[in-house]
C-alpha positions as CSV (number, residue, x, y, z in Angstrom):
1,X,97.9,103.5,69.3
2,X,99.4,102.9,66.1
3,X,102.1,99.7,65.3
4,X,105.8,100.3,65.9
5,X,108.2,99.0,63.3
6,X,111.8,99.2,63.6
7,X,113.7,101.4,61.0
8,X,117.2,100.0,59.3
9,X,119.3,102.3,60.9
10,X,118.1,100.1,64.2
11,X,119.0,97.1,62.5
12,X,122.0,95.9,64.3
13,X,122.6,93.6,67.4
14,X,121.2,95.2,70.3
15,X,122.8,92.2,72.3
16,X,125.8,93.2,71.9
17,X,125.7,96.1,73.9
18,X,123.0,94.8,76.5
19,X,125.0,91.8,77.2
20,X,128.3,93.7,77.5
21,X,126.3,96.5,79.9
22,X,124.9,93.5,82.0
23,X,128.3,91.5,81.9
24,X,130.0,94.4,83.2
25,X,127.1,95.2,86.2
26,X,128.4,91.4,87.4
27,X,132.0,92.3,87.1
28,X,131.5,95.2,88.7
29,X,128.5,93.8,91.7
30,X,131.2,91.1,92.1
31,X,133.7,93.1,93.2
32,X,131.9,96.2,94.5
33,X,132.5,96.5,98.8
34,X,128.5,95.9,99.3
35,X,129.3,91.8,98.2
36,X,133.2,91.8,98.8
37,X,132.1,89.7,102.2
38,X,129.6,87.0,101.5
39,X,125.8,87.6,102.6
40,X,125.3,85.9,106.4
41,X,122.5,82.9,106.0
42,X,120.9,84.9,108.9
43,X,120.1,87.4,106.5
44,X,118.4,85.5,104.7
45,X,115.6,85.4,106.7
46,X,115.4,89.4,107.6
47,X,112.8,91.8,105.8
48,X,113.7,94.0,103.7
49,X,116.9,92.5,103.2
50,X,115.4,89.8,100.8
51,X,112.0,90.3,98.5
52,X,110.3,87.5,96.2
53,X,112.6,84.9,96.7
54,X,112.0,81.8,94.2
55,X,113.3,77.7,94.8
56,X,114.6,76.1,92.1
57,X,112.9,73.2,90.3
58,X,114.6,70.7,92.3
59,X,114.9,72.9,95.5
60,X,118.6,73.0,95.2
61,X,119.0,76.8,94.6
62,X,117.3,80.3,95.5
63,X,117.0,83.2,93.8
64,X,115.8,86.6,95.2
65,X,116.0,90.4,95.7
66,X,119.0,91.4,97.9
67,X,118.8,95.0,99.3
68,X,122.1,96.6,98.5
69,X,122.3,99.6,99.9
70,X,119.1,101.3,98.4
71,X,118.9,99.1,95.7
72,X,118.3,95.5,95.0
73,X,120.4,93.1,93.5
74,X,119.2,89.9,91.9
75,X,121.3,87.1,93.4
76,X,121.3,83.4,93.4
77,X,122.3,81.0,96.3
78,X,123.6,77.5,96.6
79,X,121.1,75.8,99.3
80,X,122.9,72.9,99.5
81,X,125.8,74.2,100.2
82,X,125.6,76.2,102.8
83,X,123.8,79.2,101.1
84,X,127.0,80.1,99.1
85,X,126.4,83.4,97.1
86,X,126.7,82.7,93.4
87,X,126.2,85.8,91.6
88,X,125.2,89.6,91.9
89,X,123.2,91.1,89.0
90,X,122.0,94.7,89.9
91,X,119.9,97.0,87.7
92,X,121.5,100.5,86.2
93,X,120.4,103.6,85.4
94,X,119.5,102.2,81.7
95,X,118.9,98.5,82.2
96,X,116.3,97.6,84.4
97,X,115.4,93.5,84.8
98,X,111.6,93.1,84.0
99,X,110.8,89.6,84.8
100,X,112.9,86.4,86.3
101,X,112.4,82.5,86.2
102,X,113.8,79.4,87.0
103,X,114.2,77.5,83.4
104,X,115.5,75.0,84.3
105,X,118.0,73.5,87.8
106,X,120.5,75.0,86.0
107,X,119.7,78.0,84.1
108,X,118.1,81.0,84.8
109,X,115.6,83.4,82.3
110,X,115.4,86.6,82.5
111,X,114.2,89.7,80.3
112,X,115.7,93.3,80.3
113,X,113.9,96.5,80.0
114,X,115.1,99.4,78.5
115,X,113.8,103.1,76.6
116,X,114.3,102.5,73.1
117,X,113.3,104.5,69.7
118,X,111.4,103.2,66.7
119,X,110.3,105.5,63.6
120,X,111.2,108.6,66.0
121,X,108.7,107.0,68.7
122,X,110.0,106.4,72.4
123,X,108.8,103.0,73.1
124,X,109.8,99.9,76.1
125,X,111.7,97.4,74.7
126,X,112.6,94.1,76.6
127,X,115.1,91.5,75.3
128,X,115.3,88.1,76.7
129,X,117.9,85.9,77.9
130,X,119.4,83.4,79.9
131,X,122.7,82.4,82.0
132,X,123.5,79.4,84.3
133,X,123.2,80.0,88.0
134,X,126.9,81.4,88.4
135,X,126.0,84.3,86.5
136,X,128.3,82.8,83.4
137,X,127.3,81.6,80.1
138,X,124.9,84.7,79.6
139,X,123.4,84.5,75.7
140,X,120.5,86.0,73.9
141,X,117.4,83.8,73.3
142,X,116.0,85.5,70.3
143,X,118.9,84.6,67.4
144,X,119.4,88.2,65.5
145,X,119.7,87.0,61.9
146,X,116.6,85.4,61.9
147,X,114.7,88.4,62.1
148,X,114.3,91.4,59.8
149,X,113.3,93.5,62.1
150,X,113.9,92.2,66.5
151,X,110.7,92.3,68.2
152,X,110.4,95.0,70.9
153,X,108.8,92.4,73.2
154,X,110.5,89.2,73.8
155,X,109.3,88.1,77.4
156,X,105.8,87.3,76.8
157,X,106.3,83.7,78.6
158,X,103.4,81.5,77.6
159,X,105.0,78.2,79.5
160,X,108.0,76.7,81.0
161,X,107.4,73.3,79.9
162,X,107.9,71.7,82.5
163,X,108.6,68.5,80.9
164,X,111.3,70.1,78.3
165,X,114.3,71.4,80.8
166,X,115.8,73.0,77.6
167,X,112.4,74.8,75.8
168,X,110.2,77.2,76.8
169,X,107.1,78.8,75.4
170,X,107.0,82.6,73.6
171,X,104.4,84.5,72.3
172,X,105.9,87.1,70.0
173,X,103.9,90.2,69.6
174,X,102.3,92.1,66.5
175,X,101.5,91.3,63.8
176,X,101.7,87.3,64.2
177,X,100.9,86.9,68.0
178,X,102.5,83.2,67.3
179,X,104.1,81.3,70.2
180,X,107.1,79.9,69.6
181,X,109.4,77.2,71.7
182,X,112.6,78.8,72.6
183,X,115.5,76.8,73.7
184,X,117.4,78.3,76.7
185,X,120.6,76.8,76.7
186,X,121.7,78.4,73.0
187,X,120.5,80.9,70.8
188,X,118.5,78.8,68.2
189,X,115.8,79.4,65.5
190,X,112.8,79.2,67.1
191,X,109.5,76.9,66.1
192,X,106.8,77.7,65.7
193,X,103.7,75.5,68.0
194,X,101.1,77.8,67.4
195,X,100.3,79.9,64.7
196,X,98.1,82.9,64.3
197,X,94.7,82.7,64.4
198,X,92.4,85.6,63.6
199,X,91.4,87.9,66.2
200,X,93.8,86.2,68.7
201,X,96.3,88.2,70.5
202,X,96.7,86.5,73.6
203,X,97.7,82.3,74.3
204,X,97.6,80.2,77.5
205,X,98.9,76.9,78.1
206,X,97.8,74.4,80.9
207,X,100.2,72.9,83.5
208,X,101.6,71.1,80.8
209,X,102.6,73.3,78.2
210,X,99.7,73.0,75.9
211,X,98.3,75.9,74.4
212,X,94.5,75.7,74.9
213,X,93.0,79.2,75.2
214,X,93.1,82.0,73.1
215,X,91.5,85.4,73.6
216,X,91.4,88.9,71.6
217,X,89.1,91.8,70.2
218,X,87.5,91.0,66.8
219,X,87.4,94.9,64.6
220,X,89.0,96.3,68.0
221,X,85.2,95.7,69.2
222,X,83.9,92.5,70.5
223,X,86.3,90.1,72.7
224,X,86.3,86.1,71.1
225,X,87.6,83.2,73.0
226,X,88.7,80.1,72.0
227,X,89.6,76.6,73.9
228,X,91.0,73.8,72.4
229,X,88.7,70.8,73.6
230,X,90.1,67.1,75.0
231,X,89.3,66.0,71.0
232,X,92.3,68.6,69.9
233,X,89.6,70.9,68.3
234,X,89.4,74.4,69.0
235,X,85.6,75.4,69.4
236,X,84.6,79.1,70.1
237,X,82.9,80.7,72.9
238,X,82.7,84.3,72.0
239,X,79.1,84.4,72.9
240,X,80.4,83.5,76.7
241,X,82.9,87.2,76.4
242,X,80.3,89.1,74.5
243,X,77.2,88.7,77.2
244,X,76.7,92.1,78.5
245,X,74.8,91.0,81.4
246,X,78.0,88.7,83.1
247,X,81.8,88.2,82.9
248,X,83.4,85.2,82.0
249,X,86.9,84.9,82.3
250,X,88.9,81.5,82.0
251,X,92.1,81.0,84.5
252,X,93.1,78.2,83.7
253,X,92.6,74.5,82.6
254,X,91.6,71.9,84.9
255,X,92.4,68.2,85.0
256,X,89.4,67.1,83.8
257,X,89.1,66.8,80.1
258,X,87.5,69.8,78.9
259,X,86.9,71.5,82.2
260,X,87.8,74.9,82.5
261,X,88.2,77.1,85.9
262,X,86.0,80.0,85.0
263,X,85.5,83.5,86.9
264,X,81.7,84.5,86.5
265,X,79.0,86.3,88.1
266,X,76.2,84.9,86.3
267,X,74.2,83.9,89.3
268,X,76.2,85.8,92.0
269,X,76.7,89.5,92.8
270,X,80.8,89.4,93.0
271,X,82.8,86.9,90.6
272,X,82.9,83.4,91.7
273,X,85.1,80.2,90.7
274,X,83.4,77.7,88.6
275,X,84.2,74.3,86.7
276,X,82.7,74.9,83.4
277,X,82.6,72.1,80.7
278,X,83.9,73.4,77.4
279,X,82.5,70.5,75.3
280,X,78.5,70.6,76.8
281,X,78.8,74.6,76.9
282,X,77.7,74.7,80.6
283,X,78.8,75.2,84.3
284,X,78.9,72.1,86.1
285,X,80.5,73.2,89.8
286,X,81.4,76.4,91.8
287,X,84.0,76.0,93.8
288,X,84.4,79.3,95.9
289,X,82.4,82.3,96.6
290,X,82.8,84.9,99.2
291,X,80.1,87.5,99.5
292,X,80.4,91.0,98.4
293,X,83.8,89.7,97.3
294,X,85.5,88.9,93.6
295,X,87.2,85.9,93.5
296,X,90.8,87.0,91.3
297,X,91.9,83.2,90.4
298,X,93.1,79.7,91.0
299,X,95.9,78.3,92.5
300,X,96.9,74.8,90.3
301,X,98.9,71.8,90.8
302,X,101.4,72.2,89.3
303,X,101.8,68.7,87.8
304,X,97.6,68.2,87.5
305,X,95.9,71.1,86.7
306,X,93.5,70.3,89.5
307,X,92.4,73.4,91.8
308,X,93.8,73.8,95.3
309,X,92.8,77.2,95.7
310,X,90.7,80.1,95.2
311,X,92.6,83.7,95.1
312,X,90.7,86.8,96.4
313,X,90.9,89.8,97.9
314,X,89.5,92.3,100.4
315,X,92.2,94.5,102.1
316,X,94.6,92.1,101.2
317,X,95.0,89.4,98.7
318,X,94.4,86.1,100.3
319,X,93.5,82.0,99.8
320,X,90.8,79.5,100.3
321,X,92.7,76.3,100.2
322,X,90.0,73.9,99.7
323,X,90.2,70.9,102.2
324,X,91.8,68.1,99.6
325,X,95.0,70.2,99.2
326,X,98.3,69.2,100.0
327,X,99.0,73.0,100.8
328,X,96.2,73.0,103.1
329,X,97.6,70.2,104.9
330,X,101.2,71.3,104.7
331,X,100.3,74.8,106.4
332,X,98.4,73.1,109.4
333,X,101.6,70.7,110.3
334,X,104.0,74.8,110.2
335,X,100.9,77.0,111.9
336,X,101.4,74.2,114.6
337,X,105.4,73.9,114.8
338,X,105.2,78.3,114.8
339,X,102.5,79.0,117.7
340,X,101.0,82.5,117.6
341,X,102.2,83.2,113.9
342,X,100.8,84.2,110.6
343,X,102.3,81.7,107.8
344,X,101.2,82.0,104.5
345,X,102.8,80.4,100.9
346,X,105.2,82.8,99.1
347,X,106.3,80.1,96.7
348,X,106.0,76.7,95.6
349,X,108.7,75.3,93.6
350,X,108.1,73.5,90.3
351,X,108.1,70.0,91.9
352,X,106.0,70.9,94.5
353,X,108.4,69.5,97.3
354,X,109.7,73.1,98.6
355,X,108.6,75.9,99.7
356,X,109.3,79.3,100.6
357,X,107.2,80.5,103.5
358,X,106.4,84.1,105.3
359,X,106.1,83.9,109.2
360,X,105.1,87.2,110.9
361,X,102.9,88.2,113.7
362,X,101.8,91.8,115.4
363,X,104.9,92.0,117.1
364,X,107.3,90.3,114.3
365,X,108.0,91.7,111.4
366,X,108.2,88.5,109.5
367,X,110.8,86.6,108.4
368,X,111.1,84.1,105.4
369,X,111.6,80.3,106.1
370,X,112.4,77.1,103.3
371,X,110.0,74.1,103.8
372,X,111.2,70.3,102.5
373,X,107.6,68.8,102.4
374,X,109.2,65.9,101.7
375,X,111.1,65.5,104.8
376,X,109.2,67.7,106.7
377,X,111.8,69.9,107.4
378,X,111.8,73.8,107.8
379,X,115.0,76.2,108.0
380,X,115.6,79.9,108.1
């Protein structure tokens, strides 16, 4: 597929008109007689009333998917006070939202979606921006004037930062592939972090917000990998990515300096999870395999890096939380406080102190429940 450029008859504000559509969705869900009562906290916990709900960083706020009739509705609730709605933001027949996160206690980024039309081409465009939890102080995150032309893809999230409440991480899209930190609260230049490099198309960060592995196709032929090692040199390991005879795929960063969690099947029939040492070249632990199984990814601590889990799947996706997680632990103490139920993890928040957990059994079709680790408290 060819490069899409924008033309100069497309080179005007496109917020304008997005955030006046979306402004005008919350008027209207405000109002509308689906939210003119508020939404019972006993709803809360019913299926499908509520789908992918998320805890903010500090646990004091939930977002989710709200059934509206036969559509959903992005809305936000005040846990700590009594589970007070604080906005409605439902999708249209031209706006659709394409991905949601919490950037910070008190703001909330999101991307649209949307057709669009560049050199006569149909294409996808997403634009992305943010607004505090009410729904109010919505702005643009990419500042219009500094670009000639406004990138068709803006959510490419490469971090959070989770130790910068007002920046996250972009990658923008051909030609540079550069990542860029965005602030949230106000439409800003952005700066640059990482620039482009070669064959790269494709940046990761670690738990921290450090950009350590970069991946792409070299002549739209052979993949090449690079990983920036504890030293802060990158060092290449195309020759890993190019082996015919295995895969190697890197998930993530581990807390160890230069330890990588790698998926490979080098020495087993399905993909296993492996500590691999970036600086000797060589695979120095596997942490999970399960026969006749691939192995998808790990779950991290979110502050460390270090692995709590290995991600898999046979008719469903499922975990092996190995035995020195605090998850592990945690889900023992709510199997035991909810006798003859399923619980699983739907979502940890980004201080690890609450969670969002899924209770359901043969005859229960589930219910969602919020977890205080902490204080070892659960409610619905």
């Amino acid at each position: 597929m060819g490069h899409i450029y924008m033309t100069n008859q497309f080179r005007r504000p496109f917020f304008k008109g997005i955030l006046a559509s979306v402004s005008s969705i919350l008027a209207l869900t405000a109002v509308s007689s689906a939210f003119a009562e508020e939404v019972p906290v006993e709803s809360f916990a019913r299926l499908p009333t509520f789908q992918g709900p998320e805890i903010s960083p500090e646990g004091g706020k939930i977002l989710a998917r709200v059934q509206n009739g036969d559509k959903y509705t992005l809305t936000a609730f005040d846990i700590k006070n009594n589970f007070d709605q604080l906005f409605g933001l439902q999708e249209d027949e031209k706006f659709q939202l394409s991905r949601v996160d919490w950037g910070n206690e008190d703001r909330i980024v999101f991307s649209v979606r949307y057709d669009g039309k560049r050199y006569l081409t149909e294409t996808t465009e997403t634009r992305l921006l943010s607004m505090k939890p009410d729904g109010t102080d919505m702005i643009p995150l990419y500042k219009r004037s500094e670009f000639d032309i406004m990138p068709q893809i803006q959510d490419n999230i490469v971090s959070m930062l989770p130790d910068d409440p007002e920046h996250i991480l972009v990658q923008y899209g051909y030609p540079s592939h550069e990542v860029h930190k965005v602030n949230i609260t106000k439409t800003r230049r952005h700066k640059s972090v990482k620039g482009a490099r070669g064959a790269i198309t494709s940046w990761r960060a670690n738990v921290h917000g450090d950009v350590v592995i970069g991946s792409g196709i070299i002549n739209d032929q052979k993949p090449k990998l690079l990983l920036k090692l504890a030293d802060g040199k990158w060092k290449t390991f195309s020759h890993r990515v190019q082996d015919p005879n295995s895969t190697f795929y890197v998930d993530g960063a581990s807390d160890e300096p230069n330890v990588f969690y790698v998926l490979s099947d080098h020495e087993t029939e399905a993909l296993a999870l492996y500590k691999y040492n970036a600086a000797e070249d060589k695979f120095v632990e596997k942490l999970f395999e399960k026969e006749g199984v691939d192995v998808n990814g790990v779950v991290q601590d979110l502050n460390t890096g270090r692995a709590l889990a290995a991600v898999f799947a046979e008719d469903e996706s499922d975990n092996e939380w190995f035995d020195d997680s605090f998850i592990k632990t945690d889900l023992n103490r709510l199997s035991k406080g909810f006798k003859d139920k399923n619980v699983s993890i739907e979502f940890l928040n980004r201080n690890q102190e609450h969670y969002v957990v899924f209770v359901d059994a043969p005859d229960d079709p589930g219910r969602y429940v919020l977890y205080d680790r902490i204080n070892k408290t659960a409610s619905v």
